[in-house]
N, CA, C and O atoms as a GROMACS GRO file, in nm:
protein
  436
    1UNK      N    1   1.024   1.476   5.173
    1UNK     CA    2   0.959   1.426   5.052
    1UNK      C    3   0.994   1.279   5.034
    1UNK      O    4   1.109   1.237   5.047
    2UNK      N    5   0.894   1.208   5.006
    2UNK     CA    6   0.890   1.072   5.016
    2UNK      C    7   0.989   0.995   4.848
    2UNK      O    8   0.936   1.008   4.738
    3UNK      N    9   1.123   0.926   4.863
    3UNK     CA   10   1.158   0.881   4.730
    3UNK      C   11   1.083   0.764   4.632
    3UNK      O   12   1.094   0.642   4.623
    4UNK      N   13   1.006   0.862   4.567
    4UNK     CA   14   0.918   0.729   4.483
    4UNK      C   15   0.993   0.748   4.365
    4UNK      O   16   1.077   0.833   4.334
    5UNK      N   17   0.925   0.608   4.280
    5UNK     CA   18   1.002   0.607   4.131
    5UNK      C   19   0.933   0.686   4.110
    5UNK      O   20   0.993   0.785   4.068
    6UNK      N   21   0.748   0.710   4.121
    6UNK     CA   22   0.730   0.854   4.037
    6UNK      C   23   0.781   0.934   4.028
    6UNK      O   24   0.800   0.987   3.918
    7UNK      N   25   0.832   0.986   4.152
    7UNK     CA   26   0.913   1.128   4.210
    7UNK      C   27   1.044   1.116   4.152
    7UNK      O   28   1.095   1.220   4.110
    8UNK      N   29   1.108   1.006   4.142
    8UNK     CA   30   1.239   1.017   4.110
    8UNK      C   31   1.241   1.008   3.906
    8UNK      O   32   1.324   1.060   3.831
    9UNK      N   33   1.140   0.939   3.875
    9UNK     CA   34   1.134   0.966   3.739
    9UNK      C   35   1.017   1.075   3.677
    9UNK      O   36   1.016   1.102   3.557
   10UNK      N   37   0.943   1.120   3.749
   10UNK     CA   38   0.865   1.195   3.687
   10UNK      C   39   0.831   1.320   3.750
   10UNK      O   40   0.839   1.412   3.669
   11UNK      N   41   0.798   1.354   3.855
   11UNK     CA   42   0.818   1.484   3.913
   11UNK      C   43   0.910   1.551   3.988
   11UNK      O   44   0.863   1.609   4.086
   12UNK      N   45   1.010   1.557   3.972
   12UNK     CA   46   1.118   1.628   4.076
   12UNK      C   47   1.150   1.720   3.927
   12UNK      O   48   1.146   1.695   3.807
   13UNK      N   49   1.180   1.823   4.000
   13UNK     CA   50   1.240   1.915   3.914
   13UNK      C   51   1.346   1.877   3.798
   13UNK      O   52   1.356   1.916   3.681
   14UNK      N   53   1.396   1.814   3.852
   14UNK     CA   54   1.531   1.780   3.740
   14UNK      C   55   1.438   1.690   3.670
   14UNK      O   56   1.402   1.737   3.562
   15UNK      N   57   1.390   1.581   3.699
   15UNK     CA   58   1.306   1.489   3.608
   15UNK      C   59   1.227   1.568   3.479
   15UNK      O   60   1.220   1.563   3.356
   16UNK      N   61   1.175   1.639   3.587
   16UNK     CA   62   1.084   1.705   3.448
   16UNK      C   63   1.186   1.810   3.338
   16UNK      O   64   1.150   1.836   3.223
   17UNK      N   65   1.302   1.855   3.393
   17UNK     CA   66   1.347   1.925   3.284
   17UNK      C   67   1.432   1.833   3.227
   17UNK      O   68   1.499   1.874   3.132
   18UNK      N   69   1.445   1.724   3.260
   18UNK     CA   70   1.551   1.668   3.126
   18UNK      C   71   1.430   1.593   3.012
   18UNK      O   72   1.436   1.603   2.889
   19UNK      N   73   1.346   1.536   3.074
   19UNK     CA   74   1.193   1.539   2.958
   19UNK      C   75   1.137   1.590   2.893
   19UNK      O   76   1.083   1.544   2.792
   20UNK      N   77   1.132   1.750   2.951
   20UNK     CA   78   1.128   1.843   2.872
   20UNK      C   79   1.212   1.857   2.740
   20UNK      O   80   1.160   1.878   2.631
   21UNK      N   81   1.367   1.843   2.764
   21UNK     CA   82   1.462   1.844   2.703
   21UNK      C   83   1.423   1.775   2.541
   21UNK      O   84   1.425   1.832   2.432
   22UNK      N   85   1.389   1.639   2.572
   22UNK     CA   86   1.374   1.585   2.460
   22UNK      C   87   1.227   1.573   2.410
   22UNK      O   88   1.185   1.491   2.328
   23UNK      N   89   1.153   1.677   2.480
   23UNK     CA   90   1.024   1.685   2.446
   23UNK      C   91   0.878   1.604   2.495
   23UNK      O   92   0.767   1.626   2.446
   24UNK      N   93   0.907   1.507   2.600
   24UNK     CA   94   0.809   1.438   2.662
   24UNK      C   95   0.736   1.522   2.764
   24UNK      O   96   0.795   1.569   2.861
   25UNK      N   97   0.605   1.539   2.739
   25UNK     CA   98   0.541   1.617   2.857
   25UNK      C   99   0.436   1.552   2.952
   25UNK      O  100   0.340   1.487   2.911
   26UNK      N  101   0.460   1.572   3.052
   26UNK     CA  102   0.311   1.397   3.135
   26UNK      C  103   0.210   1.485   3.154
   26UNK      O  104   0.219   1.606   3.174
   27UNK      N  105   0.095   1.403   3.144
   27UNK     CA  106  -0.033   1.434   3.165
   27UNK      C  107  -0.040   1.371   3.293
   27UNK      O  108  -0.041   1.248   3.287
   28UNK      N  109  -0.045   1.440   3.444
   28UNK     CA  110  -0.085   1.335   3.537
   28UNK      C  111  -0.232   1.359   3.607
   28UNK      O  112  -0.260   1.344   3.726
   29UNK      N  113  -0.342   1.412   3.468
   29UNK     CA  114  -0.481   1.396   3.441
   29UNK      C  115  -0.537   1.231   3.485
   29UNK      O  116  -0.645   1.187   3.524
   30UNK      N  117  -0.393   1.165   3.455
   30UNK     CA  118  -0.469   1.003   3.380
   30UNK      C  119  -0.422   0.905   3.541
   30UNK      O  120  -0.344   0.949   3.625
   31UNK      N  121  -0.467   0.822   3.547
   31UNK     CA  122  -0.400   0.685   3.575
   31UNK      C  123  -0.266   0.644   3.505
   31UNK      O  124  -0.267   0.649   3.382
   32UNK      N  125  -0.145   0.603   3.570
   32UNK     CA  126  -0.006   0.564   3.539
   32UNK      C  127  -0.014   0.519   3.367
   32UNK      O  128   0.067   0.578   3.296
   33UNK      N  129  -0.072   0.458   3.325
   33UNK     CA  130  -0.096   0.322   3.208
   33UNK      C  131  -0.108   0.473   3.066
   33UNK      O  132  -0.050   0.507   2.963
   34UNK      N  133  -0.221   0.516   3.154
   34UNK     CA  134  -0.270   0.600   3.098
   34UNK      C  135  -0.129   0.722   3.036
   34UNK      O  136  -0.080   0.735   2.923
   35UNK      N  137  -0.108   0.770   3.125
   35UNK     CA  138  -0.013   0.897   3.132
   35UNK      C  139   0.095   0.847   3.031
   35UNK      O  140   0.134   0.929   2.948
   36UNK      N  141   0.144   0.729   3.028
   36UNK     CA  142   0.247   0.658   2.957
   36UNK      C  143   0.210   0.679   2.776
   36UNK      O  144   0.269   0.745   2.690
   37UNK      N  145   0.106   0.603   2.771
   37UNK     CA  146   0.002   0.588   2.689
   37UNK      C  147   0.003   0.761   2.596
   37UNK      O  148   0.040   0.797   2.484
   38UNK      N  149  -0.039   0.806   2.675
   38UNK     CA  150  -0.055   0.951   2.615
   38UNK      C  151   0.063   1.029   2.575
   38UNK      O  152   0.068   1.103   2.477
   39UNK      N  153   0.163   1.006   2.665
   39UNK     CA  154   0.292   1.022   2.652
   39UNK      C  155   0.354   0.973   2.530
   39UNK      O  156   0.444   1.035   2.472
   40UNK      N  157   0.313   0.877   2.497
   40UNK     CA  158   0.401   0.752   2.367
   40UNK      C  159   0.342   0.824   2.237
   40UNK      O  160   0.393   0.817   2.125
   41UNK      N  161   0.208   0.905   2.276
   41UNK     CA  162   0.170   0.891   2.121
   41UNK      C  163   0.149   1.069   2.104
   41UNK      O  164   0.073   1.120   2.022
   42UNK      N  165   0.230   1.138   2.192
   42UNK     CA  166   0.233   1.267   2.178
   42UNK      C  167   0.363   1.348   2.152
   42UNK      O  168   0.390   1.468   2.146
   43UNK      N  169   0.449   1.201   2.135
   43UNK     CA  170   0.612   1.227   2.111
   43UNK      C  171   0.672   1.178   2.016
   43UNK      O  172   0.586   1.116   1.953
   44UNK      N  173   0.782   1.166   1.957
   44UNK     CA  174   0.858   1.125   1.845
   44UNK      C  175   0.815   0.972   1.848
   44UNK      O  176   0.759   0.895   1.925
   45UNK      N  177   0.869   0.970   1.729
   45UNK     CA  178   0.838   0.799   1.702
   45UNK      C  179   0.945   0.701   1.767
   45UNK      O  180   0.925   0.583   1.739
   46UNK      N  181   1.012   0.717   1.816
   46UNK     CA  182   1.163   0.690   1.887
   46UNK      C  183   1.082   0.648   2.015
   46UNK      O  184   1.127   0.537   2.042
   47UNK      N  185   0.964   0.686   2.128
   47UNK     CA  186   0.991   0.692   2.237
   47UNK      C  187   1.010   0.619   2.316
   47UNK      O  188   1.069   0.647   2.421
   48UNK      N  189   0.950   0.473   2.279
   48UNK     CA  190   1.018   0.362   2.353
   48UNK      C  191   1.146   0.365   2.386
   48UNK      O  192   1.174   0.357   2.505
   49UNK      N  193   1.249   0.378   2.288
   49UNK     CA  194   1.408   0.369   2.298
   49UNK      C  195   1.470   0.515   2.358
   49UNK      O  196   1.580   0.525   2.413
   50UNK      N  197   1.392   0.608   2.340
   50UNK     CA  198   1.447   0.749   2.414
   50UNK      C  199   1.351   0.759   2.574
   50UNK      O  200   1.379   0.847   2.655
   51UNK      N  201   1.254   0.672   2.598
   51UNK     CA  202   1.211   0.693   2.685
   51UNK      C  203   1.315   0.587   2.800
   51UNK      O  204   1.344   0.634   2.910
   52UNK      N  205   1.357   0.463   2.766
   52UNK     CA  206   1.471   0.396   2.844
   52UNK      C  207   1.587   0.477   2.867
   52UNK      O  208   1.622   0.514   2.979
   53UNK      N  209   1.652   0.507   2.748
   53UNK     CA  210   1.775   0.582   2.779
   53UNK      C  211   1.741   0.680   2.858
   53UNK      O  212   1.800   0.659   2.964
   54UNK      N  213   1.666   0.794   2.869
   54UNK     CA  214   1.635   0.900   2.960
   54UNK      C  215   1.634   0.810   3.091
   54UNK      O  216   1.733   0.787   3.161
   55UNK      N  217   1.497   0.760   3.113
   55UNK     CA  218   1.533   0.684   3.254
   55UNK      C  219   1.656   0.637   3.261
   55UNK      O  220   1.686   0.668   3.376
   56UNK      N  221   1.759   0.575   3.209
   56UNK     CA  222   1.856   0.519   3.290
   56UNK      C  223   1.943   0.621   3.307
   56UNK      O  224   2.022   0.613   3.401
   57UNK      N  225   1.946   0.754   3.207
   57UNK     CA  226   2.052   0.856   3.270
   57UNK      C  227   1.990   0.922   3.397
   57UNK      O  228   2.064   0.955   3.489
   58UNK      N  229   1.822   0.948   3.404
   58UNK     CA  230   1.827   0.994   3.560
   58UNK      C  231   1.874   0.898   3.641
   58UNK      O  232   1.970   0.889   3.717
   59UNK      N  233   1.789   0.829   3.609
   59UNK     CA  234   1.889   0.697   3.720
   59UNK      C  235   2.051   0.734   3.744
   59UNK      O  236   2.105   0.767   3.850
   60UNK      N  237   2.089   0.724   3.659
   60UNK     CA  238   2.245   0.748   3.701
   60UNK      C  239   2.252   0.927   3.699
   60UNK      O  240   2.350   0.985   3.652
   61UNK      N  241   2.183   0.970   3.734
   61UNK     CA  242   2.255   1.139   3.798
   61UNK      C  243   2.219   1.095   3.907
   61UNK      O  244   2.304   1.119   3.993
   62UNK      N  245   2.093   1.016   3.961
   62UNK     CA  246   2.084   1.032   4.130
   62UNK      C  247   2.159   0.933   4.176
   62UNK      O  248   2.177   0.948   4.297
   63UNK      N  249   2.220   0.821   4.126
   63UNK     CA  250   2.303   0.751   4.217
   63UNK      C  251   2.399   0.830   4.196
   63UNK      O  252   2.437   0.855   4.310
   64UNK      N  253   2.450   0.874   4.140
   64UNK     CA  254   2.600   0.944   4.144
   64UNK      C  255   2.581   1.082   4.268
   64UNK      O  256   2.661   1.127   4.350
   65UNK      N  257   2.433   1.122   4.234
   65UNK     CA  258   2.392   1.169   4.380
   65UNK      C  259   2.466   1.127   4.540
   65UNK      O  260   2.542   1.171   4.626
   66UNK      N  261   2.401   1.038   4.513
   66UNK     CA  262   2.387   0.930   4.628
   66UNK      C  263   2.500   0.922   4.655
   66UNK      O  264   2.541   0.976   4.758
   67UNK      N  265   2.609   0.834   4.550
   67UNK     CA  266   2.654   0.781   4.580
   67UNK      C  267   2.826   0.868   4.608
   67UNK      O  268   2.902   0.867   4.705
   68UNK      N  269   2.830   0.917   4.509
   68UNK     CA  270   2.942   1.004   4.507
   68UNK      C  271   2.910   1.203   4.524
   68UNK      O  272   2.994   1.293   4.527
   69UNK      N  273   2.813   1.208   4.529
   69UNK     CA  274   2.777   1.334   4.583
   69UNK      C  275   2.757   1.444   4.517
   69UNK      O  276   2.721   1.545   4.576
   70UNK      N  277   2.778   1.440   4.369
   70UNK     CA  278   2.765   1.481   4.284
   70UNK      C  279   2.615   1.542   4.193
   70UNK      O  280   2.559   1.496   4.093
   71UNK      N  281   2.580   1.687   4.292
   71UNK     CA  282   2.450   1.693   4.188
   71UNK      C  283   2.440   1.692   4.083
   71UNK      O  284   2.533   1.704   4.003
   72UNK      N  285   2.266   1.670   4.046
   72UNK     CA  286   2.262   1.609   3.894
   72UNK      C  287   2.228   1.763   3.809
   72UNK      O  288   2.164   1.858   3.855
   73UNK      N  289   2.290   1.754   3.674
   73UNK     CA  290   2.313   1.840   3.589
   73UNK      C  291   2.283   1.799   3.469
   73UNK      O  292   2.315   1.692   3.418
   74UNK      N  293   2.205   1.904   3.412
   74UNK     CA  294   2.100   1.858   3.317
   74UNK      C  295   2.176   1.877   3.191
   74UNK      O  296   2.140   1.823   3.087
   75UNK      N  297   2.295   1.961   3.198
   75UNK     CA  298   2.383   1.939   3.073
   75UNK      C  299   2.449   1.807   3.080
   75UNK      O  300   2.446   1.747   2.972
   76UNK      N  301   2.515   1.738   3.191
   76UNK     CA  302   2.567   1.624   3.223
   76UNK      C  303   2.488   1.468   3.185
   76UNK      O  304   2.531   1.354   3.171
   77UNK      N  305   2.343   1.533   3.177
   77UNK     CA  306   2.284   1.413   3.174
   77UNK      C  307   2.185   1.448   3.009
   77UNK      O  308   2.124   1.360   2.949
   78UNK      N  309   2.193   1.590   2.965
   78UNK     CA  310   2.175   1.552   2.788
   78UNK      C  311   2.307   1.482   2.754
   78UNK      O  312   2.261   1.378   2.706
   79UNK      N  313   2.432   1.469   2.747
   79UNK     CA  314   2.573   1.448   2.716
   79UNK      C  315   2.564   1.339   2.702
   79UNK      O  316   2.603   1.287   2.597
   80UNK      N  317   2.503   1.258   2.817
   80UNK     CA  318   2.460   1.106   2.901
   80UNK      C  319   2.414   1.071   2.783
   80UNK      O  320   2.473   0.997   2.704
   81UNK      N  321   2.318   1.118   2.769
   81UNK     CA  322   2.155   1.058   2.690
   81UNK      C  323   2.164   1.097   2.540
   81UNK      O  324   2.073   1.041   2.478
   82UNK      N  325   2.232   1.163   2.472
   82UNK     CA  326   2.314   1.186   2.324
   82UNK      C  327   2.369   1.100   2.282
   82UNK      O  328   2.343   1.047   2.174
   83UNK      N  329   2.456   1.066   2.356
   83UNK     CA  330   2.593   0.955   2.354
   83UNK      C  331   2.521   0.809   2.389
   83UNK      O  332   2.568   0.717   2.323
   84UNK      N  333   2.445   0.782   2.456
   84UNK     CA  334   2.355   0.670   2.468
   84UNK      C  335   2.282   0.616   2.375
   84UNK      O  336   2.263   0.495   2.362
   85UNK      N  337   2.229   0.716   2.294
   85UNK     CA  338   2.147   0.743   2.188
   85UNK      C  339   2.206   0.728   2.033
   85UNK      O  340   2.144   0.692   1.933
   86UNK      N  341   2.329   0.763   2.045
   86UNK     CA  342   2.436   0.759   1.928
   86UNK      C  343   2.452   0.612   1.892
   86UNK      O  344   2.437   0.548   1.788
   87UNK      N  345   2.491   0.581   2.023
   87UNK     CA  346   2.539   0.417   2.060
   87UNK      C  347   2.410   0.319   1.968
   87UNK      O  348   2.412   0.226   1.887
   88UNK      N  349   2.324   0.386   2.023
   88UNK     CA  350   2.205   0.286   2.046
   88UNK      C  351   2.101   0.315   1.840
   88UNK      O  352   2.020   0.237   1.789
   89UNK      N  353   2.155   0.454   1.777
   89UNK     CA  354   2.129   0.448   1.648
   89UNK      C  355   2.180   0.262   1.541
   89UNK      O  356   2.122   0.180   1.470
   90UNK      N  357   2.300   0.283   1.589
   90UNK     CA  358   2.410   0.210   1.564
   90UNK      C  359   2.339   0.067   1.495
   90UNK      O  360   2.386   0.011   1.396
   91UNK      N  361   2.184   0.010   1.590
   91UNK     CA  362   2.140  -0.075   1.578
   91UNK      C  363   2.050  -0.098   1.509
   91UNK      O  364   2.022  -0.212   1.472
   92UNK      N  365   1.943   0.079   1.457
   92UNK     CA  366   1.843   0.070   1.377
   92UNK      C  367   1.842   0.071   1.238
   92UNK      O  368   1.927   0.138   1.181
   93UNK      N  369   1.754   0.004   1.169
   93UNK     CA  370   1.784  -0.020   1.027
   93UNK      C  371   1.805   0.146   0.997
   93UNK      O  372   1.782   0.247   1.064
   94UNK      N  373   1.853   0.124   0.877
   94UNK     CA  374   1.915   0.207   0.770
   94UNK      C  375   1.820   0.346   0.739
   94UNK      O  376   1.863   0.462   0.735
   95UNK      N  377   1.661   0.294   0.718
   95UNK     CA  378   1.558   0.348   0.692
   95UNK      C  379   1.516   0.458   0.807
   95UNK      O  380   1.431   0.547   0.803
   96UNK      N  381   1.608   0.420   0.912
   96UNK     CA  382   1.496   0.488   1.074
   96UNK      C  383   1.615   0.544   1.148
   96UNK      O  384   1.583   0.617   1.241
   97UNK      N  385   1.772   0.524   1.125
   97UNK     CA  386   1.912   0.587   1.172
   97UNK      C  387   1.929   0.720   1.178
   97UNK      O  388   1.968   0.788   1.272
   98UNK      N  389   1.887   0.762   1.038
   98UNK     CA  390   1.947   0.884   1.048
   98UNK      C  391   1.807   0.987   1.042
   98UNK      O  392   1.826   1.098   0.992
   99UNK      N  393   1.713   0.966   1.075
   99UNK     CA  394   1.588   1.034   1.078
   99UNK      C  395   1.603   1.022   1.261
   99UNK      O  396   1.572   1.123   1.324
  100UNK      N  397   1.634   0.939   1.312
  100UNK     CA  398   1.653   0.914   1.457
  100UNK      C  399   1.800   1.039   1.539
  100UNK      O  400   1.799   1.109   1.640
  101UNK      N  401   1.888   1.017   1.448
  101UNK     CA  402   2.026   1.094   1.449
  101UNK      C  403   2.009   1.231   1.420
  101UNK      O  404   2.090   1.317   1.454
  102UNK      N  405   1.904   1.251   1.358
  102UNK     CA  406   1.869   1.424   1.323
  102UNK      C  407   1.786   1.463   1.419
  102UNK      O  408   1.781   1.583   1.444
  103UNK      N  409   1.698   1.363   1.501
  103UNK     CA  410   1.641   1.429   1.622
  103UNK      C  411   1.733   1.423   1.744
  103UNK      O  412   1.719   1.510   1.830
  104UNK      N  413   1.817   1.336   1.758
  104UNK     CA  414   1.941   1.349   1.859
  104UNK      C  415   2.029   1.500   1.837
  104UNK      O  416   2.071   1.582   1.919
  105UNK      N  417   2.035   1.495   1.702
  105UNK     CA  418   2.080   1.612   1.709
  105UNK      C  419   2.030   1.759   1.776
  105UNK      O  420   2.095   1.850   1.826
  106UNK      N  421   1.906   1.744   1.757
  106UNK     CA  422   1.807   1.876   1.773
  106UNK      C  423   1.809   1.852   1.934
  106UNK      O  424   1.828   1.948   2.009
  107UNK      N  425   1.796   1.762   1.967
  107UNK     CA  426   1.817   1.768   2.162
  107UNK      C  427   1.917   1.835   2.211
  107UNK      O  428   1.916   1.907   2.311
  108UNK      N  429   2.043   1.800   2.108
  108UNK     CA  430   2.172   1.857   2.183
  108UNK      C  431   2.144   1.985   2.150
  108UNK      O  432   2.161   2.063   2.244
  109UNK      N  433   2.102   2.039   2.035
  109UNK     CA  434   2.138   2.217   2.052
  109UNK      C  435   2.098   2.279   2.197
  109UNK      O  436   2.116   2.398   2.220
   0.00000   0.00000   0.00000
């Protein structure tokens, strides 16, 4: 199987269940632009900022893959992406924190 970013962010098994996780589902009906597009406006209002953090925790389960050998684990990488997310409340106004922090929460259950 050929390593594309699609493949590595959007269809490999693990990809799709940690998306699942926080509720993003792809349409790959569309063109890339598209799928994104449909994606953004079929998910929380967050998804710009939960859609980075997710990518960079797969990102880091497959290098740790890679690099240290360590398969990726989808409890390991909600933990990742909670705690990323916590961090990253930290910055939004007052109005949008804890409406943001109550859906972080609902990921982790």
């Amino acid at each position: 199987l050929e390593e594309t970013a699609l493949h590595l962010f959007y269809t490999c098994t693990f990809s799709r269940a940690c998306w699942e996780k926080i509720g993003v589902l792809w349409n790959f009906n569309f063109p890339f632009y598209n799928i994104m597009k449909d994606a953004r406006q079929n998910s929380n209002n967050f998804f710009t900022k939960t859609f980075i953090i997710a990518a960079w925790e797969i990102g880091k389960q497959r290098y740790n893959f890679i690099f240290e050998g360590r398969r990726p684990s989808l409890r390991a990488w909600t933990s990742q992406f909670v705690e990323e997310a916590i961090l990253l409340a930290q910055r939004l106004k007052d109005s949008s924190k804890q409406v943001f922090l109550d859906w972080i929460n609902s990921v982790y259950l």
